[in-house]
N, CA, C and O atoms as CSV, one atom per row, in Angstrom:
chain,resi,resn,atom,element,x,y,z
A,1,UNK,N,N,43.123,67.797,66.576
A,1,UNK,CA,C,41.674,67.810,66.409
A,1,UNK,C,C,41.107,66.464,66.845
A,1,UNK,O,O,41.701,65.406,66.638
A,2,UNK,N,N,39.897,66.561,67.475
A,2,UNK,CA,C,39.480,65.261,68.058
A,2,UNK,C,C,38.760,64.338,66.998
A,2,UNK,O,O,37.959,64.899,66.250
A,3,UNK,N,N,38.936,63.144,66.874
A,3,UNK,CA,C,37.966,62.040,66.164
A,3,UNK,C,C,36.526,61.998,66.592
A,3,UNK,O,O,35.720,61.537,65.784
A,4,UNK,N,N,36.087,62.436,67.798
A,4,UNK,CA,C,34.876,62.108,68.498
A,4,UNK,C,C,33.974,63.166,68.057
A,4,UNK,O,O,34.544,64.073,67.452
A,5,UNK,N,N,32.480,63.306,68.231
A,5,UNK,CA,C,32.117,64.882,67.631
A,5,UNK,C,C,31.864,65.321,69.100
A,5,UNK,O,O,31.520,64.515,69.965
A,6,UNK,N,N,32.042,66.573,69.317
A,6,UNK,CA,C,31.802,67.124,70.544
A,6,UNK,C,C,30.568,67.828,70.886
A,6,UNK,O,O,30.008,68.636,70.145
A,7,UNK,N,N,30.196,67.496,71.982
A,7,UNK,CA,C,28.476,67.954,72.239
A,7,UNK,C,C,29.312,69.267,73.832
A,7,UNK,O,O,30.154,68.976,74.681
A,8,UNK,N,N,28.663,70.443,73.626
A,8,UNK,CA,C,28.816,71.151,74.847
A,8,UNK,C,C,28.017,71.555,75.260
A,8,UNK,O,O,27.234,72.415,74.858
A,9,UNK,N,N,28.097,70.840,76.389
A,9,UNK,CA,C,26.162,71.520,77.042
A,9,UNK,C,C,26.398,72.367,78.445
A,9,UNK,O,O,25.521,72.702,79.242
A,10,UNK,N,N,27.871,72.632,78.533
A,10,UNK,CA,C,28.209,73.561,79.727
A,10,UNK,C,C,27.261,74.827,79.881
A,10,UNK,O,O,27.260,75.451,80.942
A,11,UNK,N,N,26.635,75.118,79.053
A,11,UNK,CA,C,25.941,76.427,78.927
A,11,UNK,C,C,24.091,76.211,79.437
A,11,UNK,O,O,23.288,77.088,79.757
A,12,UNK,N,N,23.941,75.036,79.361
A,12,UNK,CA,C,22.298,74.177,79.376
A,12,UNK,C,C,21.879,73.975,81.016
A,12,UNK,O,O,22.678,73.554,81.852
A,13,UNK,N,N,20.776,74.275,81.249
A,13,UNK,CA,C,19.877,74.033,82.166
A,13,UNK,C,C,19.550,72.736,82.575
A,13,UNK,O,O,19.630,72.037,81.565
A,14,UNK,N,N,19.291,72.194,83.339
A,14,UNK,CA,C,18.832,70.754,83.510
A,14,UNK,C,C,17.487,70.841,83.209
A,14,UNK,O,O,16.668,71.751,83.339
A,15,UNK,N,N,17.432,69.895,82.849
A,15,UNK,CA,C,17.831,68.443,82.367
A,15,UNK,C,C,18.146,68.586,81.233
A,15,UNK,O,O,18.380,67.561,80.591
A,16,UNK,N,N,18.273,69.940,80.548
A,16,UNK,CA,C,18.534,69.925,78.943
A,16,UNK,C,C,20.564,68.884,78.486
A,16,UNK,O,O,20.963,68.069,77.654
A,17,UNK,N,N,21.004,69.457,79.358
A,17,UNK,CA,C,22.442,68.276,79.227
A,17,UNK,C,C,21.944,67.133,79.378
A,17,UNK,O,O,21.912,66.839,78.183
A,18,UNK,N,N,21.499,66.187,79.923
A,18,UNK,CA,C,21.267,64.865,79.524
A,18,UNK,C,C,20.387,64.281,78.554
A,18,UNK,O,O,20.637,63.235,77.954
A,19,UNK,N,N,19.356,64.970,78.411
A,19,UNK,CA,C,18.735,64.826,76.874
A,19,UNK,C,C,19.386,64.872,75.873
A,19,UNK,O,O,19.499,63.807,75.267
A,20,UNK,N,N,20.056,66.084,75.310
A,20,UNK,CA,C,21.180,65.812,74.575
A,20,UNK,C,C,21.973,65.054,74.583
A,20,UNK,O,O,22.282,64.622,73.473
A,21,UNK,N,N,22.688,64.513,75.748
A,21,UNK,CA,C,23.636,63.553,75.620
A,21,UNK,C,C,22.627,62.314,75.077
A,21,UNK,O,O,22.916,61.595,74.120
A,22,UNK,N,N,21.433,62.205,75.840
A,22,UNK,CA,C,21.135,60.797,75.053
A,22,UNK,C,C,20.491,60.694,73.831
A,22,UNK,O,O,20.205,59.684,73.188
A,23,UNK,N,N,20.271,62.024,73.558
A,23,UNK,CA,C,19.972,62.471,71.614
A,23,UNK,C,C,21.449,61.820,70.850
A,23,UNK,O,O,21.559,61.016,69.924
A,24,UNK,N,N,22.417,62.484,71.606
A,24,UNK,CA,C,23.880,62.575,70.644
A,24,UNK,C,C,24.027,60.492,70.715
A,24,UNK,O,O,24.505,59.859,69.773
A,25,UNK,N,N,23.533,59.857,71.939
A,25,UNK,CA,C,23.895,58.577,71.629
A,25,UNK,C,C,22.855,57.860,70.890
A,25,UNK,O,O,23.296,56.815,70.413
A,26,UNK,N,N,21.557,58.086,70.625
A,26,UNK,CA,C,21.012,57.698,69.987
A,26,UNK,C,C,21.395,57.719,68.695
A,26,UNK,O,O,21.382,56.706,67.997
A,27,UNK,N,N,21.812,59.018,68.227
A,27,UNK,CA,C,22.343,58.898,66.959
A,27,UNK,C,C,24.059,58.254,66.196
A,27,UNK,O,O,24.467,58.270,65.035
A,28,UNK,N,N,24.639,57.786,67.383
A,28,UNK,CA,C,26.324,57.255,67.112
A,28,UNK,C,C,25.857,55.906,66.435
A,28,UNK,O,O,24.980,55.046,66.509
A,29,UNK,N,N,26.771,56.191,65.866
A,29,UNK,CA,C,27.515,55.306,64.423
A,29,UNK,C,C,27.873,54.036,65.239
A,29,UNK,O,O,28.127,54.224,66.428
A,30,UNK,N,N,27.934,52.592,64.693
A,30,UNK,CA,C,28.438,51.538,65.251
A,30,UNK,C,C,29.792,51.894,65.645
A,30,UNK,O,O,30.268,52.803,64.965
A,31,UNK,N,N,30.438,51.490,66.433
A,31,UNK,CA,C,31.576,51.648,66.848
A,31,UNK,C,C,31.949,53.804,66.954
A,31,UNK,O,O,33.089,54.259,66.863
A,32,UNK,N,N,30.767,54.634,67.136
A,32,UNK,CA,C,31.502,55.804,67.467
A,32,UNK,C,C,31.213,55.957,68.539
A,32,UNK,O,O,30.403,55.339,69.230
A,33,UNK,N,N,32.288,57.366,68.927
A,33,UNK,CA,C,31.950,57.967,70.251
A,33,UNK,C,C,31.247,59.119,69.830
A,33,UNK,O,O,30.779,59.415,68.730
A,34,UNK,N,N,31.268,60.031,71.490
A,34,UNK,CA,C,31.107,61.398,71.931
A,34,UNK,C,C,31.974,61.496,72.991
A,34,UNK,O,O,32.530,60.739,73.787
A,35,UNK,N,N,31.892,63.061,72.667
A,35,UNK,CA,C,33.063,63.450,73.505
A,35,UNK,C,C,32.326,65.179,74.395
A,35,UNK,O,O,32.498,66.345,74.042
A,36,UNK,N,N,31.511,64.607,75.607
A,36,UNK,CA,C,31.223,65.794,76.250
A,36,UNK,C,C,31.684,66.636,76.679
A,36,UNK,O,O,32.675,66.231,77.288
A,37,UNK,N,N,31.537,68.241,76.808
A,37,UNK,CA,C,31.892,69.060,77.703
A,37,UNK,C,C,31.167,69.611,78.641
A,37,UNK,O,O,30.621,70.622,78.199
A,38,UNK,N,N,30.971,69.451,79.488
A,38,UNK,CA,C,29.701,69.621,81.263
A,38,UNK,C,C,30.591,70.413,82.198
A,38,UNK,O,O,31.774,70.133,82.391
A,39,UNK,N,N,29.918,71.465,82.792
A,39,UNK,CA,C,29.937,72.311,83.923
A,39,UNK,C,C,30.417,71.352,84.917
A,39,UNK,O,O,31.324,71.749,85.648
A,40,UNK,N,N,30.026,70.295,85.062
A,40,UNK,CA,C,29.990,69.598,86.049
A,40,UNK,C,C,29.905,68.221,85.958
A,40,UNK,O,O,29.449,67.773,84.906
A,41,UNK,N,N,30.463,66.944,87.390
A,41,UNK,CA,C,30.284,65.940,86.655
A,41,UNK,C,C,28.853,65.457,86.588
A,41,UNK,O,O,27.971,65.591,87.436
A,42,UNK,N,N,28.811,64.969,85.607
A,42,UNK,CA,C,26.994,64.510,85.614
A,42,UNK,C,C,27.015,62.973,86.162
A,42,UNK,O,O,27.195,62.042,85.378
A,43,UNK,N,N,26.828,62.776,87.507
A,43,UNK,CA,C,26.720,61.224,88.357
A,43,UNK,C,C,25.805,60.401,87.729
A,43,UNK,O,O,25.999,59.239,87.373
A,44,UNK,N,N,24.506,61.247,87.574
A,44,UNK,CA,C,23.150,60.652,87.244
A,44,UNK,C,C,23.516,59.767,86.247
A,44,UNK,O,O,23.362,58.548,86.324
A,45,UNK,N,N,24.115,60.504,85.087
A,45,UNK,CA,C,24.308,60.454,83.812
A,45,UNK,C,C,24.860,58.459,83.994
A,45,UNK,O,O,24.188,57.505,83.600
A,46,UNK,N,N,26.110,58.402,84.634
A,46,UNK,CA,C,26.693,57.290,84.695
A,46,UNK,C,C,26.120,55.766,84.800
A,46,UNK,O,O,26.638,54.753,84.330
A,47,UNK,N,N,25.197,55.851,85.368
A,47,UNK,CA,C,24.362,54.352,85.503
A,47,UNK,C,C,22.977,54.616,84.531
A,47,UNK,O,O,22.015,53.860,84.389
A,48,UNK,N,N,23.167,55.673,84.042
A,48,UNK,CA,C,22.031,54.981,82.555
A,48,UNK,C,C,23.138,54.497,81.407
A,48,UNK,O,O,22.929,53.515,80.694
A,49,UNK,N,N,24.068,55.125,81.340
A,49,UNK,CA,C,25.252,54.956,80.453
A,49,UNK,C,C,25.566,53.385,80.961
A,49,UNK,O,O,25.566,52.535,80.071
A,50,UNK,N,N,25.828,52.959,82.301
A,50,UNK,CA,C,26.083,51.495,82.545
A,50,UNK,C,C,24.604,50.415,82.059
A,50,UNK,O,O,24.633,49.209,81.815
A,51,UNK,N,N,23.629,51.172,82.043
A,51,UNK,CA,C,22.789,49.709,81.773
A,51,UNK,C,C,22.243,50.124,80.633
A,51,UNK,O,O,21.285,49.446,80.263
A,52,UNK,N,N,22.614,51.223,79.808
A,52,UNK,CA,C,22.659,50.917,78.078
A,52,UNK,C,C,23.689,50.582,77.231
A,52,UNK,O,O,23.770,50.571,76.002
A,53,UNK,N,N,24.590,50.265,78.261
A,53,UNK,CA,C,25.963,49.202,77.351
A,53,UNK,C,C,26.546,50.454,76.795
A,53,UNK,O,O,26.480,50.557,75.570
A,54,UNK,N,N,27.208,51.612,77.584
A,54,UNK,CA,C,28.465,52.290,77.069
A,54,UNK,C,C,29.351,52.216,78.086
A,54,UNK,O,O,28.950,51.735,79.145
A,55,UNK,N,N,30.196,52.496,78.017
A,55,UNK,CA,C,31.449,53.193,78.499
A,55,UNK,C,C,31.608,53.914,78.653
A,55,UNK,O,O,30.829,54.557,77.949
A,56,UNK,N,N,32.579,54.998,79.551
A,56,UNK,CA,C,33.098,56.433,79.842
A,56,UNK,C,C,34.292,56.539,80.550
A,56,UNK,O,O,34.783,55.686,81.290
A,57,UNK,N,N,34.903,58.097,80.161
A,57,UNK,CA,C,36.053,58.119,81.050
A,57,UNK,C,C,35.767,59.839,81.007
A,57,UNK,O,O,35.590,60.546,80.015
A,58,UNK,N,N,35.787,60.132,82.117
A,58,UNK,CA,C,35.802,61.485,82.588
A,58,UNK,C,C,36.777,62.022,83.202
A,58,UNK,O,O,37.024,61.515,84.296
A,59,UNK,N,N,37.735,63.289,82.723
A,59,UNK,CA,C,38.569,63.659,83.097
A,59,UNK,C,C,37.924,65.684,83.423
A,59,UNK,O,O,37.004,66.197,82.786
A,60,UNK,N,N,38.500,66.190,84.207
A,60,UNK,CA,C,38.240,67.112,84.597
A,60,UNK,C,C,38.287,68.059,86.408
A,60,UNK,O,O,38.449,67.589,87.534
A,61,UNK,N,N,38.157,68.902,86.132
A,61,UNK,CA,C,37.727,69.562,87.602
A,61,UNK,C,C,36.719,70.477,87.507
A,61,UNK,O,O,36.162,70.703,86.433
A,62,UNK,N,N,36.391,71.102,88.670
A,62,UNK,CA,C,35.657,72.026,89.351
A,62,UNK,C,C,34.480,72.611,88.104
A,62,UNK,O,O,33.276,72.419,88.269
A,63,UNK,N,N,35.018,73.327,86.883
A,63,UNK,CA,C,33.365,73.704,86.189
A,63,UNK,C,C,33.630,73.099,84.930
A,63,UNK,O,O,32.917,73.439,83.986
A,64,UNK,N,N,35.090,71.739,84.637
A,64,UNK,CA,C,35.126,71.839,83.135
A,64,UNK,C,C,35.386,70.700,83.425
A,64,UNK,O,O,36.209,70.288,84.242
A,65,UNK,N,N,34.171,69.722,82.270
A,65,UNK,CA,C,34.578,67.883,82.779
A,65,UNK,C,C,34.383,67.632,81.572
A,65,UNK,O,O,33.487,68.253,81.000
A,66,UNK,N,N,35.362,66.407,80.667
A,66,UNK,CA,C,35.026,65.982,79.823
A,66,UNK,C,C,35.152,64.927,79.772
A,66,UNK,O,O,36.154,64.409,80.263
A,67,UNK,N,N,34.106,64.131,79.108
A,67,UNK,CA,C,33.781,62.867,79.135
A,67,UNK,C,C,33.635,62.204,77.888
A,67,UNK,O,O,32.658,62.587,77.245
A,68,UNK,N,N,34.460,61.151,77.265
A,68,UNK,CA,C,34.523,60.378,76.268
A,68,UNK,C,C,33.305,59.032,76.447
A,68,UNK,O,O,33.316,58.324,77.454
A,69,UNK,N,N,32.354,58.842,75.382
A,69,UNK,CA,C,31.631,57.678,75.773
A,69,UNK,C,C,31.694,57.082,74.561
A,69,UNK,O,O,31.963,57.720,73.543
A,70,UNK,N,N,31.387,55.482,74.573
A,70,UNK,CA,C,31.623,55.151,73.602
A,70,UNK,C,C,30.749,53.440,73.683
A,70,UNK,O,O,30.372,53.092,74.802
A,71,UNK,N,N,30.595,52.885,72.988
A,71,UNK,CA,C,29.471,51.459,73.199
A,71,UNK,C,C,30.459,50.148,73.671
A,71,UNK,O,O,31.472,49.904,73.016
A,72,UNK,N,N,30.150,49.463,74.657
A,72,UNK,CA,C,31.431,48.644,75.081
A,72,UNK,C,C,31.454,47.781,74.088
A,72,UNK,O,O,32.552,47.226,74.095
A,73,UNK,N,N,31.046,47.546,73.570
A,73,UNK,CA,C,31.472,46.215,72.155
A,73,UNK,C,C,32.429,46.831,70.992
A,73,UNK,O,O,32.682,46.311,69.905
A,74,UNK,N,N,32.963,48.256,71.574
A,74,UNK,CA,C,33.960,49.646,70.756
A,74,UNK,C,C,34.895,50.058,71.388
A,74,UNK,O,O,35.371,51.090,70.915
A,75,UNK,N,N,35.538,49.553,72.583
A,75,UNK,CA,C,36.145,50.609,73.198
A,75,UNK,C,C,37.211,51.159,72.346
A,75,UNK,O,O,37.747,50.505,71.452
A,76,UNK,N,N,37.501,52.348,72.635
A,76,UNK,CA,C,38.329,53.068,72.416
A,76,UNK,C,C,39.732,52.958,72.665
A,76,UNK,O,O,40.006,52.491,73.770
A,77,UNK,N,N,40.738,53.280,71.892
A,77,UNK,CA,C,42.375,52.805,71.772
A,77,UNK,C,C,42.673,54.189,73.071
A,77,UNK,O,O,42.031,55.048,73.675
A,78,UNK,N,N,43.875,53.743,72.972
A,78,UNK,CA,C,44.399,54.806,74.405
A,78,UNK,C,C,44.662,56.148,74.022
A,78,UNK,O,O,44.587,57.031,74.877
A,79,UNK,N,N,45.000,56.450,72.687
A,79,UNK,CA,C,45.272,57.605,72.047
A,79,UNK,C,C,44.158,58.282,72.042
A,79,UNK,O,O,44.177,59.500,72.218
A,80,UNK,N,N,42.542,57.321,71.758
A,80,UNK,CA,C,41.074,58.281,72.340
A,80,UNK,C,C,41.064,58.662,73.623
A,80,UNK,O,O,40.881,59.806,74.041
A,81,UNK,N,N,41.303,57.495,74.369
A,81,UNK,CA,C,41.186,57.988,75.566
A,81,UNK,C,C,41.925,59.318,76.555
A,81,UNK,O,O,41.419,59.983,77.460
A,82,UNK,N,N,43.332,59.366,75.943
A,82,UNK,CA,C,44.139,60.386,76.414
A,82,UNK,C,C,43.675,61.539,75.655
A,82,UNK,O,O,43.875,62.489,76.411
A,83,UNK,N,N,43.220,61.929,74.690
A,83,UNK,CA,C,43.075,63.035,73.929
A,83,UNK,C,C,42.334,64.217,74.622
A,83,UNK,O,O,41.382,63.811,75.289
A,84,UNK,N,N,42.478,65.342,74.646
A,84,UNK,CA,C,41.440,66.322,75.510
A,84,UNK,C,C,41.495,67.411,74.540
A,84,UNK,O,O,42.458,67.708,73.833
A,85,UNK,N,N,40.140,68.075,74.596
A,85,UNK,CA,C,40.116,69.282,74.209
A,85,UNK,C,C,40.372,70.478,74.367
A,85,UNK,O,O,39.945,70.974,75.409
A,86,UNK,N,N,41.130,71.351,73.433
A,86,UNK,CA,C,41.618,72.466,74.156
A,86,UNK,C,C,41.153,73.291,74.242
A,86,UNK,O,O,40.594,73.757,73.249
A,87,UNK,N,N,41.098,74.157,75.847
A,87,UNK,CA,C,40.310,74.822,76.327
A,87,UNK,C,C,40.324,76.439,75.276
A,87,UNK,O,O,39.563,77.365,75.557
């Protein structure tokens, strides 16, 4: 079971996945993550995530990407980082 809470917005319209994602970071805990599940990779997503001071690691293909984010003054141990959800 994952430590992170999981947001899935594989099912959402745009722009409704990135609102949420930045609902779900507005609300993280000092030092927590999220742990997305997206249709797709979200590019956009990545350089607001770089100039509001998180982190990410996205693992995935073709319609199933998941992405761990987390605040860089938190990163995450390697055991977060390797962890994936099962499909």
């Amino acid at each position: 079971m994952t430590s992170a809470p999981i947001l899935d917005v594989r099912r959402l319209a745009p722009p409704e996945p990135m609102e949420r994602i930045l609902d779900a970071l507005a609300d993280l805990p000092t030092g927590g993550r999220v742990r997305v599940l997206h249709r797709r990779e979200p590019f956009p997503l990545y350089d607001l995530l770089r100039r509001m001071g998180y982190g990410w690691r996205t693992q995935g293909a073709e319609d199933r990407f998941e992405i761990l984010i987390w605040a860089l003054d938190a990163p995450p141990s390697q055991a977060e980082l390797d962890e994936r959800i099962p499909c």
